[in-house]
N, C-alpha and C positions, 0 to 999 in steps of 0.2 A: 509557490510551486513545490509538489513534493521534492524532497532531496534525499536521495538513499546511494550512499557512497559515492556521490558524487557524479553519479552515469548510468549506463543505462541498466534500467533496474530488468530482471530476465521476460519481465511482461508488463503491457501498458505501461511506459513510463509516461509521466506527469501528464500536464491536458486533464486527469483522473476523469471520474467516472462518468460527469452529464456532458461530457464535450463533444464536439465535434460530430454533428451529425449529416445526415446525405439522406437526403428524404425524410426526414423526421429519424433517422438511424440511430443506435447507440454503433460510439468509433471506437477502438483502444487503439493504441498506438504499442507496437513493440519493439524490440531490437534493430533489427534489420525490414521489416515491412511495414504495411502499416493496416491493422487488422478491425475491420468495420462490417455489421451487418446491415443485413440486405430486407428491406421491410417488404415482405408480400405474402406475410399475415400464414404463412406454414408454420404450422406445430410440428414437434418433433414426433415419429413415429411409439419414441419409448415415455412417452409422457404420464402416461398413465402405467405404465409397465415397470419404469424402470425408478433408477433414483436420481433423486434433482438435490443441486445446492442454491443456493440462496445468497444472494450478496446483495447488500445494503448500502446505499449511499445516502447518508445528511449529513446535514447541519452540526455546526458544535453547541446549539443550542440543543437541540433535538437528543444530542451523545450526554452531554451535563446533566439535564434530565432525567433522561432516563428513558425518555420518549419514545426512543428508535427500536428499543427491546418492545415495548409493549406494543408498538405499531405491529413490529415483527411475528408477536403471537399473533394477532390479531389476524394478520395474511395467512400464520401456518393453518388456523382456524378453517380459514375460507378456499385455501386450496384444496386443503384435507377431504370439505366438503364438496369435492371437484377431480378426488382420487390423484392428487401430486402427492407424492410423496418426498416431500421435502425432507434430508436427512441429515443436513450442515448447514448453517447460518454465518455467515461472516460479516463484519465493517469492512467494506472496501478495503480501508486505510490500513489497517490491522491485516488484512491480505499481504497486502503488498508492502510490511511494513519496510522489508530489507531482502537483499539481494534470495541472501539464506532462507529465511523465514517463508518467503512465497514457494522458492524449490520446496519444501517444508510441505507446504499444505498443498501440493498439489499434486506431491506424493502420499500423502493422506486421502484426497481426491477418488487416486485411482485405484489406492485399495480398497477403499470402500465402492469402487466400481459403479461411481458416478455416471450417468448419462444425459442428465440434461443442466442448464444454468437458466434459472429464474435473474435478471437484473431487477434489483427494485428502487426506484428513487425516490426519497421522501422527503421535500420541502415544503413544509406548510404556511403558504401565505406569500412565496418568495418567488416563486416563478408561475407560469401562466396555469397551471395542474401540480393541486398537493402532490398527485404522484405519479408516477412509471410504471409500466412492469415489461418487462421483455424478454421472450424465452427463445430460445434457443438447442439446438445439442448440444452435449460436453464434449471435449475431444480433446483426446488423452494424448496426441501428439504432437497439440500445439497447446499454448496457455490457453487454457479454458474451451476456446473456439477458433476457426478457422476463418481467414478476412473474407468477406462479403458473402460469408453461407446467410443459410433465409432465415427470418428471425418472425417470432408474434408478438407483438408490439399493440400497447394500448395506453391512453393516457386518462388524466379523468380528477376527478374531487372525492369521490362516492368510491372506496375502497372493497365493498361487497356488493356495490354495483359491477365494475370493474371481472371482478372476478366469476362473478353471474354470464357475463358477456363468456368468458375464459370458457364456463362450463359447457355455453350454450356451443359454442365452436370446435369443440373435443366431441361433442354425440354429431354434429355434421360432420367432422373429420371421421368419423368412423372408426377409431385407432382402438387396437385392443388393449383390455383391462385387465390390469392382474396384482396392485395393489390393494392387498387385501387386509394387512397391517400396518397401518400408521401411524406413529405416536402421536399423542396426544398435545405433546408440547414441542417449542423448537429447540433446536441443540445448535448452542454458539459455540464457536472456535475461536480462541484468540490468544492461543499460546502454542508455542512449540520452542525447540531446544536451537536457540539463534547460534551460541559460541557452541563450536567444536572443541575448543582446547580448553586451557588452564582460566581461569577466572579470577584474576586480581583488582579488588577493590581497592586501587590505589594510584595514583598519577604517577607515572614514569621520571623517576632524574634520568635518564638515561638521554634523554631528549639534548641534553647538553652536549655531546658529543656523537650520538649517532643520528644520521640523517634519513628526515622523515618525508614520503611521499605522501604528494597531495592531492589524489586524482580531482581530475576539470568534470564540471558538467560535460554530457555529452549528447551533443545535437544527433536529428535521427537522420540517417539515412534512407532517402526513398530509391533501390534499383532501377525500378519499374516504372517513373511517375507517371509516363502514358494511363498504366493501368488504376490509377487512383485518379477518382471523381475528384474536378477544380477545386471545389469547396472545400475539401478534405484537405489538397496540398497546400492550399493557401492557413489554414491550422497548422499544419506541420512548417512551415514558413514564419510563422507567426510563432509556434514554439523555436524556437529555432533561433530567430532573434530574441527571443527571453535569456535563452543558453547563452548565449554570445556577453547578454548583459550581466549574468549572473557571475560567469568568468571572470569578466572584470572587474565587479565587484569584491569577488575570490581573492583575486590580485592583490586588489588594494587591501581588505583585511590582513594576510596572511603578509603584508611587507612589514608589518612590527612585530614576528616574529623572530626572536632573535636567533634561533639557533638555524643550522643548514637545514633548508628545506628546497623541493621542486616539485610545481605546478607539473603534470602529465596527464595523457589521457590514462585511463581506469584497465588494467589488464588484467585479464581470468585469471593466468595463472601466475599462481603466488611466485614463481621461483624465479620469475621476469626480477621484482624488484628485491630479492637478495642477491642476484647475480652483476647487478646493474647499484651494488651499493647502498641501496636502501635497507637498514634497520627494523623502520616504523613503518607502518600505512596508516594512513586518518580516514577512520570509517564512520558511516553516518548508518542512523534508523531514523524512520519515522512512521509513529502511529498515534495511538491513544497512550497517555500513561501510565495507565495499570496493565494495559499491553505490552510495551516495553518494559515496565518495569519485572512482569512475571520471564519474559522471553531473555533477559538481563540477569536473571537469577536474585532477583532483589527482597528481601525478607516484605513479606507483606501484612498488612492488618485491616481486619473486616469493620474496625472501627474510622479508618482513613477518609476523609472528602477532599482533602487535596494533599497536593505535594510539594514539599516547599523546594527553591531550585536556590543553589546558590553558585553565586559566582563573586569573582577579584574585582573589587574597582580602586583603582590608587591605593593596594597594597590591605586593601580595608575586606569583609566579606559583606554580601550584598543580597540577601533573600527574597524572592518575588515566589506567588502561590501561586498553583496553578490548579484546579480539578482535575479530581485521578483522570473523569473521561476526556478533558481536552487534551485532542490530537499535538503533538509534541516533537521536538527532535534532538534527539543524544547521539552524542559523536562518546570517541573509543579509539583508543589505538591500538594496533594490533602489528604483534613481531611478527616481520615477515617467515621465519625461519622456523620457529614452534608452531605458529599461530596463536599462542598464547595474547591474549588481551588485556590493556588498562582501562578500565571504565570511570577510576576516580575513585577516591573517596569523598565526595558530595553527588547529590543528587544535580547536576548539572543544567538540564533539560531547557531547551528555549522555545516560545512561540512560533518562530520562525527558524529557516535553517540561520541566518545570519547570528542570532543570538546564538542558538546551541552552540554555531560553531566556537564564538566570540567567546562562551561560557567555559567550555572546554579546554582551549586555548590559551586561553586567560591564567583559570586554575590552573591546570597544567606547570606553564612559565612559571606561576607565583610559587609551586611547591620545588620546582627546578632551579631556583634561583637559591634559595635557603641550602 
C-alpha cells in the first residue's frame, strides 16, 4: 500500500489507481470523502477546446523498461489525431509521491489551466484489457475531479482502436474545436521542489535526546456512507482493516527504537508537535527513484541504472540495488520548528514502506549511537 507520511495523503490515498470500481468506474478515495466516477459515457464539453493531463498507471515492469513512456507517446500520438490536447504526462505514483509534491503539481495543474483528466491504465497481459482510458473534467477545486461527476470510459487490447472509438464519439457529441496547436510529443512531470527548508544530507544525533513523532496510518473517513455505492464502502472497509494492520505493524517495528518516540495520528499543522514536545517528525515519500531522488535534491547521473540502498544490519552496512524507475519509499526527518530536514547520508530507499522505514531507522540509531 502506498505510504506517504504515514496518513492521509491530500488526494486519493492508497487503493491507488485500478481500484475500486462501481459499474466498471474508476474510484480515488480522498481525505474526508470518497471520490468516484460515474460511467455514462459523457465527454467533457472542453475536450477538444481546452487542455487535458494525462496520468499513467503500470506496472514496475512496464516503469524498468521503459515501456510506460513509449506507450505514453504512442496515446499522445492518437489523441492528437482526435484534437486532445494533452499538455502534462504523469506516473500516478510520482503524482502522488508526498503530501507536498502532489499540492506541487496540482498547482502546476491550474496554472497551466487544465481542463480535462485522461486516466490511462497500462497492464499488458495482467488483467482482463492491456488498457483503460477514462476522461473526465479537471476541477480545480477538488483533487483532479469531483466524486461521482460523468466520466468516458472504455476498455480494450487495440490502443488505436480505442481511441478511434474516442474520435468517433467527439464528432456525435458535437463539442466545439479549437485545438489547433499540439505538440508533437508528450511532456512528463516528475519533479517539483518536495523540501521547503534547509537540506541536510546527514542523519540526526539529535534523535538521542529530542523526541521524535510518528504519525499512524490513517484510515478514511466516510460522513456520508448512505451516499456511497455498497461496493465502494465495502473497499474503503477493507482499506480500512489494512490501516488498522499496518499500525500494528508500525508498533511493533518502532518498539526497538531506542530513543523517546510516539505513535500519533498525522497533524497539518507543524506547530501542534513543537508545542506538544516533539523535536522530529518521521516523514515518508513514495515514488519512483529518480523521482525522489531529483524531488530530494540528490546529485544525479545520466549514466545511472540503479541505485544502490544501503542500510545497518548488526552494526555492519548492507547494500541491495534497486532500478532508478522502481517505485520506492524514503523516509526523512524533519525539525518540527525550522522545518529543516535529515535525509541521511546513504541512499536509504526500500521496496516496501516497511524496509524504508526499517532502513532509515536503522541508519539513523547506528550513526546516533557512535
Amino acid at each position: 500500500m502506498p505510504f506517504v507520511q504515514f496518513t492521509k495523503i491530500t488526494l486519493f490515498l492508497a487503493l491507488t489507481f485500478p481500484c475500486l470500481t462501481y459499474a466498471q468506474n474508476m474510484v480515488f478515495l480522498e481525505d474526508y470523502n470518497c471520490s468516484y466516477l460515474r460511467r455514462d459515457q459523457r465527454l467533457p464539453e472542453t475536450l477538444i477546446s481546452g487542455r487535458t493531463v494525462v496520468m499513467i498507471n503500470t506496472g514496475t515492469e512496464q516503469l524498468i523498461s521503459g515501456a510506460w513512456k513509449e506507450k505514453a507517446t504512442e496515446l499522445h500520438d492518437y489523441l492528437g489525431n482526435v484534437k486532445v490536447d494533452a499538455v502534462a504526462y504523469f506516473y500516478w505514483q510520482d503524482f502522488k509521491a508526498g503530501r507536498t509534491a502532489t499540492a506541487n503539481f496540482i498547482s502546476l495543474l491550474n496554472t497551466r489551466q487544465i481542463q480535462n483528466v485522461v486516466l490511462f491504465d497500462y497492464f499488458p497481459d495482467t488483467t482482463r484489457s492491456d488498457y483503460a482510458i477514462k476522461i473526465t473534467p479537471y476541477s480545480a477545486d477538488e483533487p483532479l475531479f469531483k466524486a461521482g461527476q460523468s466520466a468516458w470510459m472504455i476498455e480494450g487490447n487495440e490502443l488505436k482502436d480505442m481511441v478511434r472509438i474516442l474520435g468517433q464519439d467527439i464528432i456525435r457529441a458535437e463539442i466545439p474545436y479549437q485545438n489547433f496547436l499540439i505538440s508533437d510529443y508528450p511532456e512528463f512531470f516528475d519533479d517539483t521542489q518536495l523540501l521547503a527548508k534547509r537540506r541536510f544530507p546527514v542523519y540526526s544525533t539529535d534523535i538521542r535526546i529530542e523526541k521524535l513523532a510518528v504519525p499512524l496510518f490513517d484510515s478514511i473517513e466516510i460522513k456520508k456512507p448512505e451516499t456511497i455505492p455498497a461496493n465502494i464502502r465495502q473497499e474503503i472497509e477493507d482499506y480500512n482493516r489494512k490501516v488498522a494492520s499496518n499500525n500494528r505493524e508500525l508498533k511493533e517495528l518502532m518498539a526497538s527504537y531506542p530513543y523517546k518516540y510516539e505513535l500519533l495520528p498525522y497533524r497539518e499543522d507543524g506547530r501542534f508537535y513543537f508545542s506538544n514536545g516533539f523535536q522530529f517528525l518521521l516523514m515518508g515519500v513514495h515514488a519512483r527513484g529518480i523521482t525522489l531522488r531529483k524531488m530530494l535534491d540528490y546529485e544525479l547521473s545520466r549514466n545511472e541504472t540503479h541505485y544502490i540502498s544501503v542500510h545497518t544490519v548488526n552494526d555492519k552496512p548492507v547494500a541491495v540495488k534497486y532500478p532508478i524507475d522502481q517505485p520506492v519509499h524514503k523516509y526523512y526527518i524533519q525539525h518540527t520548528i525550522s522545518g529543516n530536514v535529515y535525509i541521511g547520508d546513504q541512499w536509504d530507499a526500500g521496496a516496501n514502506w516497511q524496509e524504508g522505514l526499517k532502513n532509515y531507522i536503522d541508519n539513523n540509531v547506528a550513526v546516533a549511537k557512535n
